[in-house]
C-alpha positions as a Markdown table, in Angstrom:
| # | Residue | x | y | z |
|---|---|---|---|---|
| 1 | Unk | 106.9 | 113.6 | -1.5 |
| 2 | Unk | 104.1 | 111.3 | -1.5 |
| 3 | Unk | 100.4 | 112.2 | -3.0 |
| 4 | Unk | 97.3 | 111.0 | -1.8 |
| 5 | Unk | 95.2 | 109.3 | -4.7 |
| 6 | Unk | 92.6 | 111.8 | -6.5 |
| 7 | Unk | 88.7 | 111.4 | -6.0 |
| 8 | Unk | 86.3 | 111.6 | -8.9 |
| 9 | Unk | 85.8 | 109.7 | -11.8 |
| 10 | Unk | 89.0 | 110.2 | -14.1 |
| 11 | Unk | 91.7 | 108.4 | -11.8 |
| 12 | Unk | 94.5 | 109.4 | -14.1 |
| 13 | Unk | 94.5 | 112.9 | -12.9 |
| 14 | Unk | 95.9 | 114.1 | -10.1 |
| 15 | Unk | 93.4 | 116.6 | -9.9 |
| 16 | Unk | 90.4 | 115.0 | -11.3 |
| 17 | Unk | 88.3 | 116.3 | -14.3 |
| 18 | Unk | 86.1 | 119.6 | -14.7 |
| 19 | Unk | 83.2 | 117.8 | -13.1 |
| 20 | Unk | 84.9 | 117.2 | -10.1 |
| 21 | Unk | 85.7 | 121.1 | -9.1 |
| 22 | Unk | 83.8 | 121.2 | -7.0 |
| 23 | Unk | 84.6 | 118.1 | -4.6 |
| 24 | Unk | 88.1 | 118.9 | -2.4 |
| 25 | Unk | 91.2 | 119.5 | -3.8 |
| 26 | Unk | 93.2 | 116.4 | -3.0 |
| 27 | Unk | 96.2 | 117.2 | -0.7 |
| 28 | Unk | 99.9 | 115.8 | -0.4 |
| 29 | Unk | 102.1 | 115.5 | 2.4 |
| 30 | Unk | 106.1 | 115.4 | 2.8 |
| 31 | Unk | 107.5 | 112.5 | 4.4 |
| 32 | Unk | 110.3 | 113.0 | 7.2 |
| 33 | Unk | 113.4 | 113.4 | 5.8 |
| 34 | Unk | 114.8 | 110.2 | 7.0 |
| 35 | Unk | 118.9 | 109.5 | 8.1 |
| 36 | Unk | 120.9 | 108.3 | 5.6 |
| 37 | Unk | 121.8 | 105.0 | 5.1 |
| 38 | Unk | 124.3 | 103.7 | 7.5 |
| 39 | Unk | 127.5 | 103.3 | 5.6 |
| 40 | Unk | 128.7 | 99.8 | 4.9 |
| 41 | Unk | 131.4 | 98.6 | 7.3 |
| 42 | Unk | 134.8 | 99.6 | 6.0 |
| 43 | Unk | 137.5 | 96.5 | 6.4 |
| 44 | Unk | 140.8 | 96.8 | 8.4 |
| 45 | Unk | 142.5 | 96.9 | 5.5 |
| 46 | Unk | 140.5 | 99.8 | 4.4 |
| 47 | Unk | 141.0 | 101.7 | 7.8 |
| 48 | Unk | 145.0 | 101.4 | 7.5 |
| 49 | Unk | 145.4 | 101.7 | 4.1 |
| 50 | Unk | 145.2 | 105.5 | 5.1 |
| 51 | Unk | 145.8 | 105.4 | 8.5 |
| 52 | Unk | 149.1 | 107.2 | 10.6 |
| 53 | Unk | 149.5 | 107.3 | 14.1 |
| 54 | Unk | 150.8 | 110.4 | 15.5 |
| 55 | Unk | 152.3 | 111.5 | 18.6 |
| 56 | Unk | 151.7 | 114.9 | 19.1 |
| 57 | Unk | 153.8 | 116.6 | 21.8 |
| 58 | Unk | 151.4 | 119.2 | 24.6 |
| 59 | Unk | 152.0 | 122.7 | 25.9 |
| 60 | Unk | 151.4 | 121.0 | 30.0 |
| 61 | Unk | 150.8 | 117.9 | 31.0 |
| 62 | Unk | 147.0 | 117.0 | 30.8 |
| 63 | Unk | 145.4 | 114.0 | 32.5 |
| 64 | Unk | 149.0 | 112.3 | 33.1 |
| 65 | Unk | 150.1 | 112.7 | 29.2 |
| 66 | Unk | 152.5 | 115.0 | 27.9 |
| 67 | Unk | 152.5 | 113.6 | 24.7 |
| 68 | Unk | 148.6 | 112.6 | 22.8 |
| 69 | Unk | 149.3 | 109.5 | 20.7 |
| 70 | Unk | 145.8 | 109.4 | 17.8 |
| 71 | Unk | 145.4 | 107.5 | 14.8 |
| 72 | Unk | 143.9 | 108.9 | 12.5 |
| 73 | Unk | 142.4 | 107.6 | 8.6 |
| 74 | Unk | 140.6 | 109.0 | 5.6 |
| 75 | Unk | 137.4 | 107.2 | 4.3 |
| 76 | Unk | 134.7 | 108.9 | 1.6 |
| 77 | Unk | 133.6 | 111.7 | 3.6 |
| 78 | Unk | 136.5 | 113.1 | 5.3 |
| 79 | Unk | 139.3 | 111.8 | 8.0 |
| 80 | Unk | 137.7 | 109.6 | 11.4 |
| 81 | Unk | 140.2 | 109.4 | 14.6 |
| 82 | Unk | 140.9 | 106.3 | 17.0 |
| 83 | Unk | 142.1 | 107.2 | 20.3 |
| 84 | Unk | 140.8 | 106.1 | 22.9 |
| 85 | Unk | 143.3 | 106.6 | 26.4 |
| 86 | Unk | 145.6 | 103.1 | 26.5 |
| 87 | Unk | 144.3 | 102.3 | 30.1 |
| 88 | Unk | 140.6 | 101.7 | 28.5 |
| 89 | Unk | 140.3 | 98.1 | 27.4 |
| 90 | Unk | 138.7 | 97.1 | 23.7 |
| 91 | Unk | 135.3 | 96.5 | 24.9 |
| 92 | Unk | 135.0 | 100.5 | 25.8 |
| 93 | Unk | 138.0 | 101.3 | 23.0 |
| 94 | Unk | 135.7 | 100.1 | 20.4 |
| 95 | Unk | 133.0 | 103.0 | 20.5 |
| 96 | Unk | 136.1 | 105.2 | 19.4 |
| 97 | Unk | 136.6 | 103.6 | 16.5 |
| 98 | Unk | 132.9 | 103.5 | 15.7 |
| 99 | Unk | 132.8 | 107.4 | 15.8 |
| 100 | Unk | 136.2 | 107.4 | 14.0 |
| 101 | Unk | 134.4 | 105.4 | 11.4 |
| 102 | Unk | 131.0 | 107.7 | 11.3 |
| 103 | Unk | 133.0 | 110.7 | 10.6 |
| 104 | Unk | 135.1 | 109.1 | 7.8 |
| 105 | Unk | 132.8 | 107.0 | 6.0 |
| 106 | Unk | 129.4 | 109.4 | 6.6 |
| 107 | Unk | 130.2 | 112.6 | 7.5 |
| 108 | Unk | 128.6 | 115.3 | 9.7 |
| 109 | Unk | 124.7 | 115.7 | 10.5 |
| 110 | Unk | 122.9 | 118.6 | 9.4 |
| 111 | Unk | 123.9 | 121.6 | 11.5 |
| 112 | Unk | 121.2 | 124.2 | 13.4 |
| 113 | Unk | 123.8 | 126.7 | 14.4 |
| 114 | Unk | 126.6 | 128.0 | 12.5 |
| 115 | Unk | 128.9 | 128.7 | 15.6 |
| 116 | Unk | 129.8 | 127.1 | 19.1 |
| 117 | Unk | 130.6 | 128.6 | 22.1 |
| 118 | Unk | 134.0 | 127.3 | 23.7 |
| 119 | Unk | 135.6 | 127.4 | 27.4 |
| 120 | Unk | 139.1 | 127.6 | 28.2 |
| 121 | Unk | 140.4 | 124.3 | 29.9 |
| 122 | Unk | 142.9 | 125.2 | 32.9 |
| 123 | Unk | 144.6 | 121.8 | 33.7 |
| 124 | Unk | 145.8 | 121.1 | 37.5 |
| 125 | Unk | 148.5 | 124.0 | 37.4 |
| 126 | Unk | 149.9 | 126.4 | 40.3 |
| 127 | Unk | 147.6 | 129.2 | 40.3 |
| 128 | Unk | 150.2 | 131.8 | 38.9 |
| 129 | Unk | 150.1 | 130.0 | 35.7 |
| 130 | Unk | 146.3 | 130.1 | 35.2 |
| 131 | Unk | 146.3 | 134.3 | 33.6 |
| 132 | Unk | 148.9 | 132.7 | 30.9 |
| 133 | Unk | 146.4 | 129.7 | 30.2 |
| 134 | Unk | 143.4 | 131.6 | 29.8 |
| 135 | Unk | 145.2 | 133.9 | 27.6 |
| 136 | Unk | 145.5 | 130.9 | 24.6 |
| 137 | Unk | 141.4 | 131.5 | 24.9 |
| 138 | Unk | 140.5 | 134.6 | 23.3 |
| 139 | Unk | 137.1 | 136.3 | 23.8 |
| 140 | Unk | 135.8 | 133.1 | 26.0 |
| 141 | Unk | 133.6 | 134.1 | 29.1 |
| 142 | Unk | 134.0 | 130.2 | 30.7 |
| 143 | Unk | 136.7 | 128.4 | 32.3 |
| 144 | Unk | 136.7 | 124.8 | 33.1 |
| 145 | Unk | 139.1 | 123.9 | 35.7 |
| 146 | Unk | 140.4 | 120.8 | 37.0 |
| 147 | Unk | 140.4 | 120.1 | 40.7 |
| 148 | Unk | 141.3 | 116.5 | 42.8 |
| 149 | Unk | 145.0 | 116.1 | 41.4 |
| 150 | Unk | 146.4 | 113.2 | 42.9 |
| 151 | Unk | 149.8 | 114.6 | 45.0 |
| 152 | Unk | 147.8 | 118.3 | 45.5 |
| 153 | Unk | 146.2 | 119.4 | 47.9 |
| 154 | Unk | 142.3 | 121.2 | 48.1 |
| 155 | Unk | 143.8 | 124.6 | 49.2 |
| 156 | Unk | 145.9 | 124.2 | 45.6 |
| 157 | Unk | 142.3 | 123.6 | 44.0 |
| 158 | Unk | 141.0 | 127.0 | 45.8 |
| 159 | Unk | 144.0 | 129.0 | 44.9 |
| 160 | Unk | 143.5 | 127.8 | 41.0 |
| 161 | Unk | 140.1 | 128.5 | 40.8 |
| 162 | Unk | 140.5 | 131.9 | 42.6 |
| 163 | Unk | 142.5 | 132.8 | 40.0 |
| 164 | Unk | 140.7 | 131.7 | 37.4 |
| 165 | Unk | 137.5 | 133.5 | 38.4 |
| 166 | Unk | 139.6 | 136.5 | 38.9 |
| 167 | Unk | 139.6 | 136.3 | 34.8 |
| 168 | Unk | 136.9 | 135.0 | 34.1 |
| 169 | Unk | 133.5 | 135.6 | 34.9 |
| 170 | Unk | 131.9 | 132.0 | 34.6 |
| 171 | Unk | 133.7 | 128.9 | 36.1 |
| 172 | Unk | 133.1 | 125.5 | 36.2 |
| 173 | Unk | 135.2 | 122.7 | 38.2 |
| 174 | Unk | 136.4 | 119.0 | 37.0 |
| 175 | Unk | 137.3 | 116.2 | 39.6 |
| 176 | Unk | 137.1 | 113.1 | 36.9 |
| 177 | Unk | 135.6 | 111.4 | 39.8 |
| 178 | Unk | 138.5 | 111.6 | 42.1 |
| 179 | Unk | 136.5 | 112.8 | 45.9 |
| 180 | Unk | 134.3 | 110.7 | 48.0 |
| 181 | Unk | 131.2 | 111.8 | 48.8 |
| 182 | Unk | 132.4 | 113.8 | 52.3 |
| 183 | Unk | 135.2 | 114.7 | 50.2 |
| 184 | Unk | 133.3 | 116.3 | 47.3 |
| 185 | Unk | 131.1 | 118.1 | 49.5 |
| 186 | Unk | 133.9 | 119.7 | 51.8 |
| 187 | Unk | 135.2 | 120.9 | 48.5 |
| 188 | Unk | 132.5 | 122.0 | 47.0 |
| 189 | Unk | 132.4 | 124.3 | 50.0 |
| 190 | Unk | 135.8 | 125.7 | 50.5 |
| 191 | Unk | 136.2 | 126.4 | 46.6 |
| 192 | Unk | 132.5 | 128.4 | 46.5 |
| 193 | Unk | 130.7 | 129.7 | 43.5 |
| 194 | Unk | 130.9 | 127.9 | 40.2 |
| 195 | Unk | 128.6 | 127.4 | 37.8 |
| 196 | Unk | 128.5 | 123.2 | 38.0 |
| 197 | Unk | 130.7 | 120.6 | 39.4 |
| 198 | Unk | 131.9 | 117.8 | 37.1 |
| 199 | Unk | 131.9 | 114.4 | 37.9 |
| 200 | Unk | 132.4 | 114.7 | 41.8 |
| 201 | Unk | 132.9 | 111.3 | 42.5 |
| 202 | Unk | 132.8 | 108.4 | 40.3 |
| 203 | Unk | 129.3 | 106.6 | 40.4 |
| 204 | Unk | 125.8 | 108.1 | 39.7 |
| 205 | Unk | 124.7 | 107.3 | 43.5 |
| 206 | Unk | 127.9 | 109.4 | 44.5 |
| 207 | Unk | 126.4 | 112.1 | 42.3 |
| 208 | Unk | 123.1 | 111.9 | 43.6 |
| 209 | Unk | 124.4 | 112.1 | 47.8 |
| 210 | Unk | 126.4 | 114.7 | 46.9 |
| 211 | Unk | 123.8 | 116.5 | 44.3 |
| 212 | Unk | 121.4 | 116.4 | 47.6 |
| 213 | Unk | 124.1 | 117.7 | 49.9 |
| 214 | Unk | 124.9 | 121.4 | 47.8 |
| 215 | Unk | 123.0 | 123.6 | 45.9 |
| 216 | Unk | 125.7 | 124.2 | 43.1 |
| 217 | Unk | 124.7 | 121.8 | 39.9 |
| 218 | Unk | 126.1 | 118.5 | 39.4 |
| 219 | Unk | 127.5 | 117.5 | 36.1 |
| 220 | Unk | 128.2 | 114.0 | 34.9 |
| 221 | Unk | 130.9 | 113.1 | 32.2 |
| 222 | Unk | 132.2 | 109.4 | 33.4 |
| 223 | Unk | 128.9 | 108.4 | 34.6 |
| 224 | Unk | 127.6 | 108.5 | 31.1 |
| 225 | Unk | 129.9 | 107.9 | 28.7 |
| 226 | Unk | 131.4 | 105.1 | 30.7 |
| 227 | Unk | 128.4 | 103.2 | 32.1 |
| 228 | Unk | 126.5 | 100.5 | 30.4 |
| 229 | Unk | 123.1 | 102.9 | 30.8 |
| 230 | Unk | 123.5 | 106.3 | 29.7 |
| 231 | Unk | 120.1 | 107.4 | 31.2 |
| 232 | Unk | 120.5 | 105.8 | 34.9 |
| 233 | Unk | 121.9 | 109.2 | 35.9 |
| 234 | Unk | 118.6 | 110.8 | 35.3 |
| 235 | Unk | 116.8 | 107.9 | 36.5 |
| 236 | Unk | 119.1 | 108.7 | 39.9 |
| 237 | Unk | 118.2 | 112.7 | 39.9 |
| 238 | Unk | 121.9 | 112.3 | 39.9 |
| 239 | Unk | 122.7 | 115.1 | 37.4 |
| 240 | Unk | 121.5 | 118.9 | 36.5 |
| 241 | Unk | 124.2 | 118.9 | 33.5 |
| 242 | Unk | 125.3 | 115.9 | 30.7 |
| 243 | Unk | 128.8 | 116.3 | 29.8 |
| 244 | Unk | 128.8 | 114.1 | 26.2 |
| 245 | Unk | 131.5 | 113.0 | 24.6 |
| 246 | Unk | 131.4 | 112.2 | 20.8 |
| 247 | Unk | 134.1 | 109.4 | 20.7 |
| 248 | Unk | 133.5 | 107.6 | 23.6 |
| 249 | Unk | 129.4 | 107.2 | 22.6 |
| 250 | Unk | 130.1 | 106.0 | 19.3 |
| 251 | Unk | 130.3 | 108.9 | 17.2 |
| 252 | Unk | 127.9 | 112.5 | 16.5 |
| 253 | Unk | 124.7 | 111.0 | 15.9 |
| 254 | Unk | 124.7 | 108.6 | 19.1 |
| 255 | Unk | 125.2 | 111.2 | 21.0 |
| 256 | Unk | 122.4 | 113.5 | 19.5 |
| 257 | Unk | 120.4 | 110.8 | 20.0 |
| 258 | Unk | 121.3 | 110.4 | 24.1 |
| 259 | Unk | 121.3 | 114.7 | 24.2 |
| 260 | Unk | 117.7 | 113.9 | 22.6 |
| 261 | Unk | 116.7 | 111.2 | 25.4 |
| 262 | Unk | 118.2 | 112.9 | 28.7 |
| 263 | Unk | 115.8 | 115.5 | 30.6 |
| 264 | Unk | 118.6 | 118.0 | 31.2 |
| 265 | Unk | 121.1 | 120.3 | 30.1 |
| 266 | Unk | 124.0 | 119.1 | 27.9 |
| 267 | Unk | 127.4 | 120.5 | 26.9 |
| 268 | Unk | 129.6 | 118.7 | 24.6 |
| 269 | Unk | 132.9 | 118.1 | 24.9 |
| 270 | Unk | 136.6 | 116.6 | 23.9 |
| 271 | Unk | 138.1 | 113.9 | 24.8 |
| 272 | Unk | 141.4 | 115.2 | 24.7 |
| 273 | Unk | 140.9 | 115.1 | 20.6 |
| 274 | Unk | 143.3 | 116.0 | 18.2 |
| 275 | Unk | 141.6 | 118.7 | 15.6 |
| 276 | Unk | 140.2 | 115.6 | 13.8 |
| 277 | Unk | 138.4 | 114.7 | 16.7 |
| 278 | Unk | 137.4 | 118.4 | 17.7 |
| 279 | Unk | 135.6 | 119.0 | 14.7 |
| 280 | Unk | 133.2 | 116.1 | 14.8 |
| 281 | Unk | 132.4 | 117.3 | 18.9 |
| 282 | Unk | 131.5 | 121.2 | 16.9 |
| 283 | Unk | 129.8 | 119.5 | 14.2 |
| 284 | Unk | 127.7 | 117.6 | 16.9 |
| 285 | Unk | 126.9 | 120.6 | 19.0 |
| 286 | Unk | 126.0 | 122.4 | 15.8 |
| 287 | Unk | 123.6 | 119.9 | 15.1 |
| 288 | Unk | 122.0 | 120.2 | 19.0 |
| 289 | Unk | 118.4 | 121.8 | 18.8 |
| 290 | Unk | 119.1 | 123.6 | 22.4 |
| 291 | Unk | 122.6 | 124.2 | 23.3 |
| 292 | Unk | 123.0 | 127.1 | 26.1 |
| 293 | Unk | 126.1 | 126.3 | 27.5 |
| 294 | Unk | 129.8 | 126.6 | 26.4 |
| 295 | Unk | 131.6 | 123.8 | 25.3 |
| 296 | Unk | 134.8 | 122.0 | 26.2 |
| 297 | Unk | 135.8 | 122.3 | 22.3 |
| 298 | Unk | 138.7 | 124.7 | 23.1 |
| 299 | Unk | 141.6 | 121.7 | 23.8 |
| 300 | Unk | 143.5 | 121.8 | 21.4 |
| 301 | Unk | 144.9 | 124.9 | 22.7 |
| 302 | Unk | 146.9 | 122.3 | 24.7 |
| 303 | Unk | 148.3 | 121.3 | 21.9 |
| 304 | Unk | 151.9 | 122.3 | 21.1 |
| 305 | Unk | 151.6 | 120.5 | 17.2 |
| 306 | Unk | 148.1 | 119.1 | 16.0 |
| 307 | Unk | 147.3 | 117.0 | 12.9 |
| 308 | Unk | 145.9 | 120.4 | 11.6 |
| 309 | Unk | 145.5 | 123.8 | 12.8 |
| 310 | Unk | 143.7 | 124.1 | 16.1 |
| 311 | Unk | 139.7 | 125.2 | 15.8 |
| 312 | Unk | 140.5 | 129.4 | 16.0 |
| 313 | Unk | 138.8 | 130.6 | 18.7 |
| 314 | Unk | 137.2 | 134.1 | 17.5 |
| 315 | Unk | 134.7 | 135.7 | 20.1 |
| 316 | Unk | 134.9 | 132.6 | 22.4 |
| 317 | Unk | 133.5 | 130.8 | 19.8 |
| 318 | Unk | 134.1 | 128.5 | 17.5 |
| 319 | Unk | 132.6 | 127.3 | 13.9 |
| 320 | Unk | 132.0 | 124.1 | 12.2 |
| 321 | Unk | 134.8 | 123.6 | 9.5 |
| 322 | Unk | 136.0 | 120.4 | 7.5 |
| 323 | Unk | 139.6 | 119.1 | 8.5 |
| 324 | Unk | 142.7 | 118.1 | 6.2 |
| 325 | Unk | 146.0 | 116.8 | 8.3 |
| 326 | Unk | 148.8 | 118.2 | 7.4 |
| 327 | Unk | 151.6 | 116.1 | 5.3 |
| 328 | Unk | 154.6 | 116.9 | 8.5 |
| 329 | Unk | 152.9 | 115.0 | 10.9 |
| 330 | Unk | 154.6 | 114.4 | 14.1 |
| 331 | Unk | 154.7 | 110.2 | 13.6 |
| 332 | Unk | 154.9 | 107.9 | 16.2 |
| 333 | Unk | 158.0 | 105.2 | 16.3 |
| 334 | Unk | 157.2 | 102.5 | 14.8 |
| 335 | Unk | 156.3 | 100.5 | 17.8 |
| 336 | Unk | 153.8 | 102.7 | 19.4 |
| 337 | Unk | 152.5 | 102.7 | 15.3 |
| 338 | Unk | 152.2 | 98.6 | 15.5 |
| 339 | Unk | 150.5 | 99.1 | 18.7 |
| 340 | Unk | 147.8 | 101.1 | 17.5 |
| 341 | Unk | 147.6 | 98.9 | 13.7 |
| 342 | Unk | 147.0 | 96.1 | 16.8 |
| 343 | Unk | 144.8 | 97.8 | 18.9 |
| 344 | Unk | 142.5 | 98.9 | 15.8 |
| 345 | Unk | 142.3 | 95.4 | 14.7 |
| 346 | Unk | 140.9 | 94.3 | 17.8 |
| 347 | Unk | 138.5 | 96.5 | 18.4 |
| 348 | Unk | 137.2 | 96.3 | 14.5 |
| 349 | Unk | 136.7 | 93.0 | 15.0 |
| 350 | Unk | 134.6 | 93.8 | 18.2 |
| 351 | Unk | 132.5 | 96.0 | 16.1 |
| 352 | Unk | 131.7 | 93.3 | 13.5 |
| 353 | Unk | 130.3 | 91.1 | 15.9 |
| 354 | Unk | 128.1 | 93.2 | 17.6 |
């Protein structure tokens, strides 16, 4: 809180003396509340000190992994998680660790909502096994459902999200970038209503041909999160929907700070996060101003162990909470454990110098 300085002739006042009554009242001001200071850099040696690599086993296989291999680490304001997917190389793997890092060593912004609504995520299943997934969802009025499966075929992708809508009375489709452009639009047609289309093909000029080609609303995940400008999708008209990720941008406050800069709709989402990672992607969305879609917060439903107990959905929502692993963690063998001590290293190191 800063004053401004008095006015009359007694300076040692705030308020001046009784000659001065009559001459304006001075005023004060509040400053912005500014973000705290960025916390200092933990070492490696810090970050493994606490950390264990887990392995924890999945109800169906999602995005070609039956098992979800995390390491996870404590720091002064809770636990942080590194896991980025194995195929991504340090330079993108490091952004993980950064958010990892955030959520250990600084915590969770300041929320504006105390709940968040969740979708059910139906992976790239027969459609007679879509009633049982939904079921793990309870209360949720969204379905995301993932289409382009290598080895299936787009009459499977119909079938799936038939069934899914027969359920459910707002769906929403996934191809992780997997059509062409004729490919995303032939689909798009045969599977009909939804309410967006994720990533239809993999680069922001795809999304714009194909964005110009439908009327149902585009979405962007990769094209963001992966791409060395966040904003050329918007600069394309490439996207009605931002799908953002907390781990892959660096952590909850980056990605406020991209939801902030991007002229469109945004829904948060996991990246396949164990419950450590899930709760910094609620804590984020309950930090959003404007948030008026459902998330994709809901994964650890796919879970068959987590480091902690899932996020309960209640009501199709969700809400913020702070999360302890539990001491029976399903470990990873010691080589996959080395692998990820490794892999950390690295991409610490990477973080340092930038």
């Amino acid at each position: 809180m800063v004053f401004s300085q008095p006015s009359g002739r007694n300076k040692q006042s705030l308020f001046g003396t009784t000659d001065d009554r009559k001459k304006p009242i001075p005023t004060f001001r509040l400053q912005p509340k500014g973000p705290p200071p960025p916390p200092k850099m933990p070492t490696v040696d810090d970050l493994l000190d606490t950390a264990k690599v887990v392995a924890l086993p999945m109800h169906i296989r999602f995005r070609g992994v039956k098992v979800r291999e995390a390491l996870v680490f404590q720091g002064p304001a809770g636990w942080g998680e590194f896991a980025p997917f194995v195929e991504y190389d340090d330079a993108e793997a490091k952004m993980w660790l950064a958010a990892g890092i955030e959520a250990a060593y600084l915590g969770a912004p300041d929320p504006t909502r105390d709940s968040v609504r969740v979708n059910a995520t139906v992976p790239a299943v027969p459609a007679d096994q879509v009633a049982a997934l939904i079921g793990r969802y309870p209360g949720v009025d969204t379905v995301k459902v993932k289409v382009a499966e290598p080895g299936q075929s787009l009459e499977d992708d119909v079938e799936r999200v038939a069934a899914a809508r027969d359920l459910v009375e707002t769906v929403r489709i996934d191809a992780n970038g997997a059509w062409s452009v004729a490919q995303a639009i032939e689909a798009i047609t045969a599977i009909g209503d939804v309410e967006y289309v994720e990533q239809p093909c993999r680069t922001a000029e795809e999304l714009a041909e194909v964005r110009k080609a439908v009327s149902v609303p585009i979405a962007a995940d990769e094209s963001i999160r992966r791409s060395g400008d966040p904003l050329r999708v918007a600069q394309l008209d490439a996207a009605d929907i931002a799908v953002l990720k907390v781990a892959p941008l660096g952590g909850m406050r980056a990605l406020l700070n991209l939801a902030h800069k991007l002229p469109m709709d945004v829904v948060v989402s996991s990246a396949l996060d164990t419950a450590i990672g899930i709760a910094a992607g609620v804590n984020a969305a309950a930090a959003l101003p404007n948030l008026h879609r459902a998330c994709g917060l809901g994964t650890g439903e796919l879970f068959s162990r987590d480091v902690a107990p899932s996020f309960r959905i209640e009501g199709g929502v969700v809400k913020p909470r702070r999360v302890e692993p539990g001491i029976d963690l399903p470990l990873a063998s010691a080589e996959r454990t080395q692998w990820w001590h490794d892999r950390l290293r690295r991409c610490h190191a990477q973080l340092v110098r930038r």
